[in-house]
Backbone and ligand atoms as CSV (ligand in chain L), in Angstrom:
chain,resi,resn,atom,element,x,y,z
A,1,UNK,N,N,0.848,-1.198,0.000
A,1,UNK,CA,C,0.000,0.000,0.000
A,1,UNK,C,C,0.880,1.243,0.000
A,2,UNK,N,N,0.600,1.975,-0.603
A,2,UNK,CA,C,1.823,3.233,-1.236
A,2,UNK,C,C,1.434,4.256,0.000
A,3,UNK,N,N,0.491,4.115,0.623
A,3,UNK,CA,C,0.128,5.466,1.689
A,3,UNK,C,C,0.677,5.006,2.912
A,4,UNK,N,N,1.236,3.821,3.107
A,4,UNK,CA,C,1.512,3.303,4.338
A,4,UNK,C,C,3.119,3.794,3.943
A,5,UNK,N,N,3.755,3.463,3.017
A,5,UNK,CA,C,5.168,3.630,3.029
A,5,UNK,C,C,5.581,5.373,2.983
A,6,UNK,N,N,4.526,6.037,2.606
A,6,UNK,CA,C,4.553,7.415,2.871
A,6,UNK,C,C,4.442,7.863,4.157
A,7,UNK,N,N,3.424,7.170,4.579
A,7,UNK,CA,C,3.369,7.552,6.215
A,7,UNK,C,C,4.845,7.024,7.057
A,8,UNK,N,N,5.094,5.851,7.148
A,8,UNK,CA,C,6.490,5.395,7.297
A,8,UNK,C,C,7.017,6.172,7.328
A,9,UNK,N,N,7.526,7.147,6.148
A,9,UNK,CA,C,8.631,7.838,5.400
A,9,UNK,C,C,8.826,9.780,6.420
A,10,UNK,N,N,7.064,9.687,6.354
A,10,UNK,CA,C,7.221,10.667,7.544
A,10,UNK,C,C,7.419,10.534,8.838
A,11,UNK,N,N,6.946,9.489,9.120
A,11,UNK,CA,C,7.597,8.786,10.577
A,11,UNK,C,C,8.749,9.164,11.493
A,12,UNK,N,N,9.617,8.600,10.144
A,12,UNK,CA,C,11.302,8.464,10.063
A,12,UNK,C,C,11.870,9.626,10.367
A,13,UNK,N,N,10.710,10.909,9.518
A,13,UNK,CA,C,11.603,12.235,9.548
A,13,UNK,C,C,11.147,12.729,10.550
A,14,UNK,N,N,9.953,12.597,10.960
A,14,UNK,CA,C,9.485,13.440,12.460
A,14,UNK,C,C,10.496,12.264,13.348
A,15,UNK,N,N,11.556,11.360,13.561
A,15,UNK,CA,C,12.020,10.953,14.420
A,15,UNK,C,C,13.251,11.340,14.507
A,16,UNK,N,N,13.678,11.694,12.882
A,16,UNK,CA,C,15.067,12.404,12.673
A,16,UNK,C,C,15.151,13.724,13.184
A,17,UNK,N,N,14.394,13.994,13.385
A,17,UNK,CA,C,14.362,16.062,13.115
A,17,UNK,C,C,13.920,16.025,15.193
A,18,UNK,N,N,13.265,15.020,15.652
A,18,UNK,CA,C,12.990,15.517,16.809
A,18,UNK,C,C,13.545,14.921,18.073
A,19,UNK,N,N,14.231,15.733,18.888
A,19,UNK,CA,C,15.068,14.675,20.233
A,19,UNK,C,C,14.152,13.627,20.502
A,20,UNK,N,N,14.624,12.237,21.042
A,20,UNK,CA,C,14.118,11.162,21.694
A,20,UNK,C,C,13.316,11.779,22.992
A,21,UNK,N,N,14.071,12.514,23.425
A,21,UNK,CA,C,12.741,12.862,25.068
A,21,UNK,C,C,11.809,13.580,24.860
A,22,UNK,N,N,11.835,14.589,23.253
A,22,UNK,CA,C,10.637,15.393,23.005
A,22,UNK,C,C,9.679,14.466,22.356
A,23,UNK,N,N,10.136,13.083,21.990
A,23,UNK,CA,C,9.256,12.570,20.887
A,23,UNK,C,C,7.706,12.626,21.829
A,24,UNK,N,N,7.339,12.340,22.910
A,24,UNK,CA,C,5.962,12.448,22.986
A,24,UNK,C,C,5.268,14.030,22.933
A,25,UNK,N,N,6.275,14.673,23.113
A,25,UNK,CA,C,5.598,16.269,22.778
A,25,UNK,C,C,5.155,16.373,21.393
A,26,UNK,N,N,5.224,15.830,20.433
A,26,UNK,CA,C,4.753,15.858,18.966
A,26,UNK,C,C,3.063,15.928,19.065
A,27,UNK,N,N,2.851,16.697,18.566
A,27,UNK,CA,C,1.416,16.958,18.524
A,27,UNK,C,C,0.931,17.023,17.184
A,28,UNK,N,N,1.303,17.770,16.333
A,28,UNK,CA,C,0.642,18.242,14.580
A,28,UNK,C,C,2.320,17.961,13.847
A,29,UNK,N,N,1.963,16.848,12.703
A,29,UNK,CA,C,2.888,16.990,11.547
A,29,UNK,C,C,2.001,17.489,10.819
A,30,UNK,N,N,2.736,18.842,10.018
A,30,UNK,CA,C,1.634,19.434,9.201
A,30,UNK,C,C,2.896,19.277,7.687
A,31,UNK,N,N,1.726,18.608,6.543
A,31,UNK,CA,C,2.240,18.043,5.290
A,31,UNK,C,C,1.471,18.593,4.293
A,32,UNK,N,N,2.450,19.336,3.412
A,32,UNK,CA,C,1.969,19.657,2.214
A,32,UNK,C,C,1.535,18.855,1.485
A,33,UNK,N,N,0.662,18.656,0.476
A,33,UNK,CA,C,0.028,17.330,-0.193
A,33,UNK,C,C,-0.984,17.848,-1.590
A,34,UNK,N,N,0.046,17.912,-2.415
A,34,UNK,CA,C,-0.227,18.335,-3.959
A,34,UNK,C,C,-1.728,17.504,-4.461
A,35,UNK,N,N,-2.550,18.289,-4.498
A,35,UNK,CA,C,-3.714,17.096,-5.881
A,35,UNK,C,C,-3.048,16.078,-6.587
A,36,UNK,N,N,-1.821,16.619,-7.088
A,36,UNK,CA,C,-1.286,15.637,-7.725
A,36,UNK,C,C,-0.222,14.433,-7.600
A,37,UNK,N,N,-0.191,14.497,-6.446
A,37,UNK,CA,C,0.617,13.541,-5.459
A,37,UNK,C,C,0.625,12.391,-5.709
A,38,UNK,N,N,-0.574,12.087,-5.617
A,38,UNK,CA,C,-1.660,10.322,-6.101
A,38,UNK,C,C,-1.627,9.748,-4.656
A,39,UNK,N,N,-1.786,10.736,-3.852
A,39,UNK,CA,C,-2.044,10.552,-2.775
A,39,UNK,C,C,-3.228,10.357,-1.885
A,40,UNK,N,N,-3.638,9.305,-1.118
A,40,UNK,CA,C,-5.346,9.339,-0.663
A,40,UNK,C,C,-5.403,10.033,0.859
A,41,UNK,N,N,-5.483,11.596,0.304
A,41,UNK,CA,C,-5.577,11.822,2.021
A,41,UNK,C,C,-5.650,10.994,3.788
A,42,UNK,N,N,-7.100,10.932,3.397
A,42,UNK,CA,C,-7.806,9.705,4.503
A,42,UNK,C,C,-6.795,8.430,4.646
A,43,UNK,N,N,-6.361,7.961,3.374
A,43,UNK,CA,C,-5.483,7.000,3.833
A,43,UNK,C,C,-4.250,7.149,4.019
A,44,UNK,N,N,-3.592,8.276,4.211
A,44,UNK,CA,C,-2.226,8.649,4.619
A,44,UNK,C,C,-2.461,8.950,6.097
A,45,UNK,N,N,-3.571,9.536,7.066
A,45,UNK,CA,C,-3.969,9.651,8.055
A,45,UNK,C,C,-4.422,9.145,8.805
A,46,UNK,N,N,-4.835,7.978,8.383
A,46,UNK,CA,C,-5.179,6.645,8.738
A,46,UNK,C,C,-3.705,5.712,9.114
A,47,UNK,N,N,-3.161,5.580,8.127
A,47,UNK,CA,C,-2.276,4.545,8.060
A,47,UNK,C,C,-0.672,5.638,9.146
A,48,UNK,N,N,-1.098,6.871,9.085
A,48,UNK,CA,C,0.029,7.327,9.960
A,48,UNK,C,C,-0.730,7.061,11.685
A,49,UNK,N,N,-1.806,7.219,11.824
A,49,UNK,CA,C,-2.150,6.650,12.824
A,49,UNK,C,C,-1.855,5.607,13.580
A,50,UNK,N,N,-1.935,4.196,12.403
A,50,UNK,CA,C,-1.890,2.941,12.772
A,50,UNK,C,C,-0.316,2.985,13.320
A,51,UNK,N,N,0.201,3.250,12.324
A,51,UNK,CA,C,2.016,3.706,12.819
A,51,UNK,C,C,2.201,4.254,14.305
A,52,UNK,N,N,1.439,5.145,14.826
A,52,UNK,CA,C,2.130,5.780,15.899
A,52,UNK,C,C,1.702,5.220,17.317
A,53,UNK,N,N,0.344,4.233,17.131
A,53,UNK,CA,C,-0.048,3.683,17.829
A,53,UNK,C,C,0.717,2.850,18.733
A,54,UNK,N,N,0.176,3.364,20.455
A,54,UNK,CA,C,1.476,2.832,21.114
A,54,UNK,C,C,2.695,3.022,21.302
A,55,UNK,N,N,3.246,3.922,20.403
A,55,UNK,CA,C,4.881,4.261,20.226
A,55,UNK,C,C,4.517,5.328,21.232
A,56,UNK,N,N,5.581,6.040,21.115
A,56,UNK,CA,C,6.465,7.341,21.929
A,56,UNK,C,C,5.635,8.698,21.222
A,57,UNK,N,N,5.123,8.549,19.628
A,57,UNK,CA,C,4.639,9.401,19.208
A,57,UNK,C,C,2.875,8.989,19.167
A,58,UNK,N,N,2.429,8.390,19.693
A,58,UNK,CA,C,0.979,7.841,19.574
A,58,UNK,C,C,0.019,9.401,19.619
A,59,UNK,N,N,0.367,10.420,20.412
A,59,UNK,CA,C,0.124,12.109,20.091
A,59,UNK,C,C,-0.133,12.257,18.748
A,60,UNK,N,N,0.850,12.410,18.270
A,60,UNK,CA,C,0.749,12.623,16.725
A,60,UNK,C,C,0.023,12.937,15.732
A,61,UNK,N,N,-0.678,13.580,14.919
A,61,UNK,CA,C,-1.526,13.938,14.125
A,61,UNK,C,C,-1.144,14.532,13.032
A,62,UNK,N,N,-1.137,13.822,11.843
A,62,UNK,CA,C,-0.911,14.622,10.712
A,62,UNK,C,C,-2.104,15.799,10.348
A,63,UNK,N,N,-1.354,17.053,10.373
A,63,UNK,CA,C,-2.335,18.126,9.475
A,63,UNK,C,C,-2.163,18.089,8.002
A,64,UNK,N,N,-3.059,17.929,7.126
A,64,UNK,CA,C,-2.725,17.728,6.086
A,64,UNK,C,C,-3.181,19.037,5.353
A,65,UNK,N,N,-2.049,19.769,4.190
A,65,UNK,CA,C,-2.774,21.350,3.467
A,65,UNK,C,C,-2.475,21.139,2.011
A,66,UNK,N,N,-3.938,20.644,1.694
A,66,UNK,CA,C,-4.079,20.573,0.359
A,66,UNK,C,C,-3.316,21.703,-0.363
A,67,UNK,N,N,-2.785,21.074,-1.325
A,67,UNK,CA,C,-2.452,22.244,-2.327
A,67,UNK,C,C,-3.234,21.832,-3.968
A,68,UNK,N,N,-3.453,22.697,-4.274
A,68,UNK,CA,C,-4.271,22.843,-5.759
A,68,UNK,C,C,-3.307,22.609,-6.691
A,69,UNK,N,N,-3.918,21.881,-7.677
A,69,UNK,CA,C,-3.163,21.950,-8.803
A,69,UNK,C,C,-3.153,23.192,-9.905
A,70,UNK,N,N,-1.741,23.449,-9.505
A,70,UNK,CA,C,-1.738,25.012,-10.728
A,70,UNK,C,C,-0.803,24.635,-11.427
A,71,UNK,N,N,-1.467,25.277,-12.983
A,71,UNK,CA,C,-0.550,25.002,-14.076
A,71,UNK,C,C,-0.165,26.340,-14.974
A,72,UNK,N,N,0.615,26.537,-15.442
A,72,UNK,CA,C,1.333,27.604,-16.105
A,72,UNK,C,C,1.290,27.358,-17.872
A,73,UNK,N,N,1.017,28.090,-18.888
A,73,UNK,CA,C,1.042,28.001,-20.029
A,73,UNK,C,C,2.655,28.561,-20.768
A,74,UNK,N,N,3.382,27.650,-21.385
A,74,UNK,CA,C,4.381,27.921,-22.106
A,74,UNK,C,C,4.228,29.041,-22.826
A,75,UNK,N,N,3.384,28.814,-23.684
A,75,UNK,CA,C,2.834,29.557,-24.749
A,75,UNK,C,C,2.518,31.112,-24.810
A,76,UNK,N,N,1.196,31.329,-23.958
A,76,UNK,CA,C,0.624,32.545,-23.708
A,76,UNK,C,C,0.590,32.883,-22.196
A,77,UNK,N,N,1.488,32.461,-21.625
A,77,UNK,CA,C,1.997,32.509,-19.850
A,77,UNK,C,C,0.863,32.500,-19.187
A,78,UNK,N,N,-0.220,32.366,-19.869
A,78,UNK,CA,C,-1.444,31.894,-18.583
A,78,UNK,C,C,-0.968,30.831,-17.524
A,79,UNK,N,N,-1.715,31.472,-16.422
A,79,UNK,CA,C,-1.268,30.574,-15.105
A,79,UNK,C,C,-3.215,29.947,-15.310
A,80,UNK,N,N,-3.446,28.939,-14.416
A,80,UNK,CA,C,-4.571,28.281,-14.365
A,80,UNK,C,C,-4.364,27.318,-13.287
A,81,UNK,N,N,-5.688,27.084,-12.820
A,81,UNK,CA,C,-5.988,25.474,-11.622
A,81,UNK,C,C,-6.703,24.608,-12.590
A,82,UNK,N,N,-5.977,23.744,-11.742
A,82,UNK,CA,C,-6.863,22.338,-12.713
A,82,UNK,C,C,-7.337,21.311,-11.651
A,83,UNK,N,N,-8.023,20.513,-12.120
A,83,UNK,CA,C,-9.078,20.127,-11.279
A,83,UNK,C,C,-8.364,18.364,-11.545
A,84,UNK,N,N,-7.153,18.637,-12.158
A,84,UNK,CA,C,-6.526,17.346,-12.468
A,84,UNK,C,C,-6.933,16.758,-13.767
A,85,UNK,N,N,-7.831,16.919,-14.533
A,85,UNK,CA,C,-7.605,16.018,-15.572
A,85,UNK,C,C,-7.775,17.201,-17.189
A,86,UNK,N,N,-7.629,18.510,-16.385
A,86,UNK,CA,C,-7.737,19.109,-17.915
A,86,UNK,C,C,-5.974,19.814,-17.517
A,87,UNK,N,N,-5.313,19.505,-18.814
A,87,UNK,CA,C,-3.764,19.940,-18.753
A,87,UNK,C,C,-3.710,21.172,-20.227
A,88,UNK,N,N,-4.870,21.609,-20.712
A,88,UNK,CA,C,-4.932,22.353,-21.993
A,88,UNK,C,C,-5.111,23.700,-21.449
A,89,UNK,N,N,-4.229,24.529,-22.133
A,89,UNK,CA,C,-4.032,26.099,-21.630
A,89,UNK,C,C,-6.253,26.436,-22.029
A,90,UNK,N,N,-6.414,26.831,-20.869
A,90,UNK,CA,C,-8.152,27.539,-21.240
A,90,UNK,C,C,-7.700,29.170,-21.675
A,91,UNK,N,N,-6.952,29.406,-22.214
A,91,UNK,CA,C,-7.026,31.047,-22.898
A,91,UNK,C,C,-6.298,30.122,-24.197
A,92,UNK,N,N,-5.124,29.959,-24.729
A,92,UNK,CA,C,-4.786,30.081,-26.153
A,92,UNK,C,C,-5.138,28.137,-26.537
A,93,UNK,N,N,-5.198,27.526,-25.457
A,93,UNK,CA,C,-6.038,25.985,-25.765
A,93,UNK,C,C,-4.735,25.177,-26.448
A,94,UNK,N,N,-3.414,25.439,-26.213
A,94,UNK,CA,C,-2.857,25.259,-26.421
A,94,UNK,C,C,-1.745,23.830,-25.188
A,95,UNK,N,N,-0.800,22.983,-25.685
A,95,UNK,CA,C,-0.691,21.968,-24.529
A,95,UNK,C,C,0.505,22.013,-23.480
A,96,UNK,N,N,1.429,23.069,-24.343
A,96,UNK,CA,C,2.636,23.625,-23.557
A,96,UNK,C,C,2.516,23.978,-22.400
A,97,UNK,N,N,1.867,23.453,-21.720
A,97,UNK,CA,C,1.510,23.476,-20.116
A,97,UNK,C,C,2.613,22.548,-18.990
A,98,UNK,N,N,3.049,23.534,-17.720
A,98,UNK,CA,C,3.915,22.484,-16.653
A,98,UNK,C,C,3.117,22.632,-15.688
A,99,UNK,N,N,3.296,21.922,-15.111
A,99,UNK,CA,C,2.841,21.941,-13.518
A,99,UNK,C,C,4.110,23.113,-12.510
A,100,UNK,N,N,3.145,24.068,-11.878
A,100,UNK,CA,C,3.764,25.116,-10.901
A,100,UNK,C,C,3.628,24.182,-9.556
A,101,UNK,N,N,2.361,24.030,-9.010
A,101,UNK,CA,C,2.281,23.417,-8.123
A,101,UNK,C,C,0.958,22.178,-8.121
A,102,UNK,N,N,1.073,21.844,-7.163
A,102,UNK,CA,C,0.009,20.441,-6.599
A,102,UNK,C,C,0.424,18.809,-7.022
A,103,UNK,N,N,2.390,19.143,-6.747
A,103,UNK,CA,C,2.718,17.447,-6.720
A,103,UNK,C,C,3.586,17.461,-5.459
A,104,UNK,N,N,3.053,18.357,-4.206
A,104,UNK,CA,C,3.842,18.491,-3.249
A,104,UNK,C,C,3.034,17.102,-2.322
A,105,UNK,N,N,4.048,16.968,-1.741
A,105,UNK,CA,C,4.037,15.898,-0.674
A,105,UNK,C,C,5.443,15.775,0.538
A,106,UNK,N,N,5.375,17.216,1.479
A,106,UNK,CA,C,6.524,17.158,2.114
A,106,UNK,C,C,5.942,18.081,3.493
A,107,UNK,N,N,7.153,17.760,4.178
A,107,UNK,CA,C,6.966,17.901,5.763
A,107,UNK,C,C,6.873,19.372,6.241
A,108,UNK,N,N,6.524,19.920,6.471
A,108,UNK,CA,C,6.313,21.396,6.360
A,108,UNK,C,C,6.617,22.158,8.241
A,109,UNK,N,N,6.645,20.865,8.989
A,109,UNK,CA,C,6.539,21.540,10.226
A,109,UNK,C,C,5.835,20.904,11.436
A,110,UNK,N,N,6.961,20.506,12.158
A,110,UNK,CA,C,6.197,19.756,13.580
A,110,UNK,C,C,6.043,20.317,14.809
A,111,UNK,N,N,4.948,20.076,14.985
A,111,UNK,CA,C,4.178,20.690,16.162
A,111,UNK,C,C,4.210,19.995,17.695
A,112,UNK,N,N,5.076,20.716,18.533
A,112,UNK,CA,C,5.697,20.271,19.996
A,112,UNK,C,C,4.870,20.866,21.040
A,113,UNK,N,N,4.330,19.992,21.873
A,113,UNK,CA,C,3.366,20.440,22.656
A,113,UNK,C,C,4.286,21.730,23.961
A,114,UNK,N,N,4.219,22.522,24.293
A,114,UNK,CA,C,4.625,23.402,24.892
A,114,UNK,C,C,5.316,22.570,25.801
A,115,UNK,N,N,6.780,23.012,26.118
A,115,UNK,CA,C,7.731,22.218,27.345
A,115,UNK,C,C,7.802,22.571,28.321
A,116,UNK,N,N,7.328,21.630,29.520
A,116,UNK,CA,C,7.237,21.702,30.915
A,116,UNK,C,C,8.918,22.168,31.230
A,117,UNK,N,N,8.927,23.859,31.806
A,117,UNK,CA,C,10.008,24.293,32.175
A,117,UNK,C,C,10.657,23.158,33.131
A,118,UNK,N,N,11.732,22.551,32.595
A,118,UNK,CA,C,12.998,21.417,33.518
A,118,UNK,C,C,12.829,22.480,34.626
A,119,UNK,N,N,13.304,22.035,36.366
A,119,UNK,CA,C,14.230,23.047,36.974
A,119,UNK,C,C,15.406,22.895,37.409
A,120,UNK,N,N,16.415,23.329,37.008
A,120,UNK,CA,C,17.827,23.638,36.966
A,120,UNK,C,C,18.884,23.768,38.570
L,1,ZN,ZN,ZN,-1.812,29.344,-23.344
């Protein structure tokens, strides 16, 4: 299942990026997540769930922020959203079209529950 090895994959990095004694302070992984990702929301949030269950990060919650698919025209520099399956410039109808954004799928920022001042 391709949403489980994604979730995994963020796992790894919210474990890389965060000290071992903060890991239960993790509260919000918030993930960019392109339309065009081929990504199933629900099941990336799901299956990061099943992952944290029980661990050190069982807190955990992916925020997930859609991003739209926007596309740019070679041609007549129209910018446009697409709804994913139309890739044809809608002003000159032309196909010289790239993708600007909505194939994001990355870690944007983890959320640490406020730290009980140590005393010294
Ligand atoms: Zn165009």
């Amino acid at each position: 299942m391709h949403e489980l090895s994604l979730a995994q994959g963020i796992l790894n990095l919210v474990e890389n990026h965060v000290p071992p004694r903060q890991m239960s302070a993790v509260q919000i992984v918030h993930v960019d997540l392109g339309r065009l990702s081929g990504v199933v929301a629900d099941s990336l949030e799901f299956c990061f769930e099943a992952l944290v269950a029980g661990t050190t990060l069982q807190n955990a919650r992916l925020c997930l922020n859609k991003i739209p698919l926007c596309l740019s025209c070679d041609d007549c520099r129209q910018s446009f959203e697409s709804d994913g399956d139309i890739f044809q410039c809608p002003r000159c109808k032309g196909n010289a079209t790239k993708v600007v954004s909505g194939m994001e799928l990355q870690v944007k920022e983890i959320e640490l529950q406020e730290e009980i001042q140590e005393a010294t």
